[in-house]
Every structure is written in C-alpha cells, then in structure tokens.
N, C-alpha and C positions, 0 to 999 in steps of 0.2 A: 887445229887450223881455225884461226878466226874470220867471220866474214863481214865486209863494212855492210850497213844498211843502206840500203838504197834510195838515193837521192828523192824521188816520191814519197818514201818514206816518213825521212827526217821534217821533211816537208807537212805533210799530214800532222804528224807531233806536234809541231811548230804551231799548227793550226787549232789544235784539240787543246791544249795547255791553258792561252788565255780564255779561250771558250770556256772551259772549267773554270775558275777564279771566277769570272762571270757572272756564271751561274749562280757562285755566291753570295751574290747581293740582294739586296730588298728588290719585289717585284716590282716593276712599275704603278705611280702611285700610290702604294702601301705604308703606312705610318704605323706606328706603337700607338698603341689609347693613349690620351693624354692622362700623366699621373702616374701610368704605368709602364717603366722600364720594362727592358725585353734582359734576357741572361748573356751575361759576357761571350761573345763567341757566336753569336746565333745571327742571323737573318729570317727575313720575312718571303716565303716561299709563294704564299697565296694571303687575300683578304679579299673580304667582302663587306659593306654600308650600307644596311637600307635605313632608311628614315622610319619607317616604325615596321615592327614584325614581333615575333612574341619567343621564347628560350623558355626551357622547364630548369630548374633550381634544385635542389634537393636543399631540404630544412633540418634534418637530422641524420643521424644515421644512415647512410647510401643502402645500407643491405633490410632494412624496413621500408624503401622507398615512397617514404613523403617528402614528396615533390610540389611546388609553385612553379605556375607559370604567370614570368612577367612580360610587361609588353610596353614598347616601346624604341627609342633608337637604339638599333641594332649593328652590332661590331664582331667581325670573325675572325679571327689572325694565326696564321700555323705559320709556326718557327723550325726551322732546320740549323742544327749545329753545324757549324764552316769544318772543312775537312782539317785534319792535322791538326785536331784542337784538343785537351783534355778532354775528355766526354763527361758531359753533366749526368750527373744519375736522377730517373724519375723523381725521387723522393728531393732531391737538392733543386728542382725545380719547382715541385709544387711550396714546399719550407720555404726556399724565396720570395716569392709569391704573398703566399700566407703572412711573414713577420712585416712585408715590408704595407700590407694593406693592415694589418693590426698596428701598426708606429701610425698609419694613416689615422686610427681611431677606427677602422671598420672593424668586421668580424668575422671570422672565420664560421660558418653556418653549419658544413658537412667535411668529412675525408674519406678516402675508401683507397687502402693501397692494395692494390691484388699483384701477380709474380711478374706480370710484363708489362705494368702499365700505375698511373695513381689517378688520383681525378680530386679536387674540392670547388666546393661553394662558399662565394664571401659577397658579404653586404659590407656595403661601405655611402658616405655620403663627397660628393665631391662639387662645389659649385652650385650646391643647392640644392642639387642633385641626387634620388636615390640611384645608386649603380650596383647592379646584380654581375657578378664575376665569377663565369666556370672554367676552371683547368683541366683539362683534361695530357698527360704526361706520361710519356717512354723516354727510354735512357736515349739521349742525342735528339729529341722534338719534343715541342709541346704546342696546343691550341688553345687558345682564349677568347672565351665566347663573353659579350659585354653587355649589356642592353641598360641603358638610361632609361630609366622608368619615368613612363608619362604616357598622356593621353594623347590619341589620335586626333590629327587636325584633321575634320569632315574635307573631304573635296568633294564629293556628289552630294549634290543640292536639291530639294522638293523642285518640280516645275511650277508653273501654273497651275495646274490641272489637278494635280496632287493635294495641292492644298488648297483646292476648291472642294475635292472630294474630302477630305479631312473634316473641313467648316460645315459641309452636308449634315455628315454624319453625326461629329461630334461637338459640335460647336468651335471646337479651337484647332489648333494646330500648332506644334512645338517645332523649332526651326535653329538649328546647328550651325547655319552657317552665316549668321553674322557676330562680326569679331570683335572682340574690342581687348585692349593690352591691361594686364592686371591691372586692377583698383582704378581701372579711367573709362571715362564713356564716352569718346572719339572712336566714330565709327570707322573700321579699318577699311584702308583698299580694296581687300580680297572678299567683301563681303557684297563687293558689288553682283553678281550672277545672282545672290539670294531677291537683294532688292529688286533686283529687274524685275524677279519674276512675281514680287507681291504687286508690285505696281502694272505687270500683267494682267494677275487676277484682278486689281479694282478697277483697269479699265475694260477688261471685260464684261463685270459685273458692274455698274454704276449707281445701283442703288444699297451696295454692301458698304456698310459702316464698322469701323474694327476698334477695338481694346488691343492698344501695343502694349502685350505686357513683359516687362525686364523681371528676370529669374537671378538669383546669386545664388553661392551653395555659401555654407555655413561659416567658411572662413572670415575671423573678424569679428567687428562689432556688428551686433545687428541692425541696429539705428544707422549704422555708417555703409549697409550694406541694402537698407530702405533705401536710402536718398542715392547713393549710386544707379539702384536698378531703377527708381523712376528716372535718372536724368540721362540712362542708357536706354531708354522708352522714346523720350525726347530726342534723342538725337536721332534713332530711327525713321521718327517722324519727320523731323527736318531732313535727312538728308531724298524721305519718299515724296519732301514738298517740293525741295530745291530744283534736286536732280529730276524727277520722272515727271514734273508738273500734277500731283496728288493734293487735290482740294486739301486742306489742312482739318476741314469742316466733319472728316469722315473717318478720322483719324484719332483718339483719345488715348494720352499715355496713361501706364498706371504704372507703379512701383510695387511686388509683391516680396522681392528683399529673398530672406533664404525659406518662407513661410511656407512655399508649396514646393518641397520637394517631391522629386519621382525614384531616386534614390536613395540610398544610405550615403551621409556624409563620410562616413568611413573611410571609403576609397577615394585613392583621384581617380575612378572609372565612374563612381559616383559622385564626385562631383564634378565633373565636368561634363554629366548628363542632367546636374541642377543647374548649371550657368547656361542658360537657353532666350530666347524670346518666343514667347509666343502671341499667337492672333489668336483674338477671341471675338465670335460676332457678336455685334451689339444692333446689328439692325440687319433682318433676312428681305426686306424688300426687296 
C-alpha cells in the first residue's frame, strides 16, 4: 500500500529546496582577494576585513615551526563546496592555490599535508604589494587567510599635554600623526587633530619657541630626501601660521633627511617609525 504525502508536507519541501540552493551562494558582501580565484564549484560561506591586524606565516617546514608574523590589511575567507558537485580533495586545493601564485611569480614558503586536512604558506607581490597567503584545506572547504603587508596608519594622537611633558623632559618630541603622500610635502587633511594640538601647546605656552624638524627613512637619494624633509618642515609651519594664527617667528624648520633614525631601515615597521616630525625646543622661556 502506498500513501500520498500530505499536502503540508509537500508544502514544507517546496519551501526547504530553494532555501537550500540559497544557501549556496556567497554570503552577503563577501568577495575572493583580488588576484586570487576561488575553485570551481565553491562559494564563500563567511569573511571578514579589517584594515590592519597581524596573521603568523610559517617560513619553512610546518613541523620545525618557524613562524613570521605579518601585519597589515587583513582578509579571511572560508569556502564551502556547492552540494552535487565532484568533491575537490584537500591536496587539489592547496596544488591550485600554490601553481596558480607561483605563474604569479610568488612563492610557495611552507606545506604540511597531514590525513584530514593540508595547509601552505605563499609570498607573492601584487600591486606593489607584499601579500602573505595561508591555506589552510579539507576535502570539500578551504580558508584563506591574506594580509597585505604595511604599516599602521596612527589614528590616536599626543594631546597637548603629552607633548608638553615630552619637551619637559626631553627636549623634543616625535609625532605620527602628520601625513604627507609619498615623496610630497603637502600636508594631508587627516593631520589636522595632530596640528591642533601643537598649536594648543604654543598657545598655551607663549614664550616656547620650536625646531619643526622633518624625518625620512632611507628610501631614495639622500640629498633628495634632505630637501623633501625640510620642505615637509615648511609646510608644517605654514599650515601652524595659516590655519591656527602661530607667530611664524617661534617656528624654525630644519630638514634632518634619513640622518637620525630611531629604527632599522630594514623594515617597513621601521621605516615608518623614521618618517616622523618632530618638535625640538629651541627656546624654554
């Protein structure tokens, strides 16, 4: 004896079916890195963007674990295989992966395939960009973890007060947060909160006279990296005469170019703790 299903039933069905397919598609907002295709057959289940966060690397061999941790913008993305598809196997996902970032000219760093899972690490350059790439893969998903290597733009800024105590103590003070776009010394928008609060301190204090001094790191010529850092001095000054009504008189640029660093040129963590301006007193009255 057969029995029909009942109309609520087929109903239900009806309901659950495109819900499923659905489910198969990329989550809201979610994209592939740019550069990097996703494997035939897959969708993107979850991601996440921050603007700078830091990811550990492995550099050789996964089972000696050395490891780098880089920082920068940060990219998360887990892939789900669509149902009724061939199933990809771990190793056909990470070998994708890996050839199509080697044709890129990158490099395949680490691999470690163990019985339910694989994982590698690739360096590659894209856009000028260095970009750190971990896979981590089981047979039908995989996640990709990305970070564009660079340095953090400062958003908290010395106050006033800060950098009065700073000049106390040590004569100067080093300051992050005014901007200027590579090789130019047009003072950026976002640099204005730093300005405010120099022009703070000097009209609090009236009789403090300053050395605006411009920092560069070693990138370049150095003669070409003199005359940038005084004329990024200069404009500091102009925009603390323009904008905040700062006697000009109490104000003297200097240029010190890549001369006094506080880091190794090495890195971009180091050099972008030598591309600074700092206040130096020149007069404690």
């Amino acid at each position: 004896m057969t029995h029909a299903m009942p109309r609520y039933a087929v109903a239900l069905v009806s309901l659950l079916v495109p819900s499923i397919a659905l489910a198969q598609v990329d989550s809201e907002g979610c994209k592939d890195y740019p550069g990097i295709s996703r494997m035939a057959n897959f969708y993107i289940d979850q991601c996440a963007l921050k603007q700078f966060d830091a990811a550990s690397f492995a550099l050789g061999p996964m089972d000696r674990g050395e490891k780098v941790s880089q920082e920068g913008r940060f990219f998360h993305l887990e892939y789900q295989q669509k149902e009724s598809t061939p199933e990809a196997s771990k190793l056909q996902i990470v070998r994708n992966i890996q050839n199509a970032a080697t044709r890129a000219g990158g490099q395949v760093r680490a691999e470690l395939v163990g019985d339910n899972w694989a994982t590698t690490a690739l360096k590659l350059t894209q856009g000028g960009k260095e970009v750190w790439v971990q896979v981590e893969a089981r047979d039908g998903s995989y996640q990709l973890t990305v970070v564009e290597k660079q340095a953090m733009e400062q958003d908290v800024t010395m106050d006033a007060n800060a950098m009065g105590s700073a000049l106390s103590q040590t004569g100067k003070v080093a300051l992050y947060g005014v901007y200027f776009d590579s090789g130019k010394s047009d003072v950026k928008p976002e640099s204005a909160p730093t300005l405010g609060e120099i022009a703070k301190l000097l009209q609090q204090r009236p009789q403090l006279t300053l050395f605006v001094v411009g920092h560069t790191d070693l990138t370049g010529d150095p003669a070409s990296n003199l005359r940038l850092s005084q004329a990024r001095a200069q404009a500091v000054i102009a925009a603390l005469t323009s904008r905040h009504g700062i006697a000009a008189s109490r104000l003297k640029p200097f240029g010190a170019g890549p001369y006094a660093p506080v880091a190794s040129n090495g890195t971009e963590e180091g050099r972008a703790k030598n591309r600074r301006v700092e206040l130096v007193e020149s007069s404690a009255r």
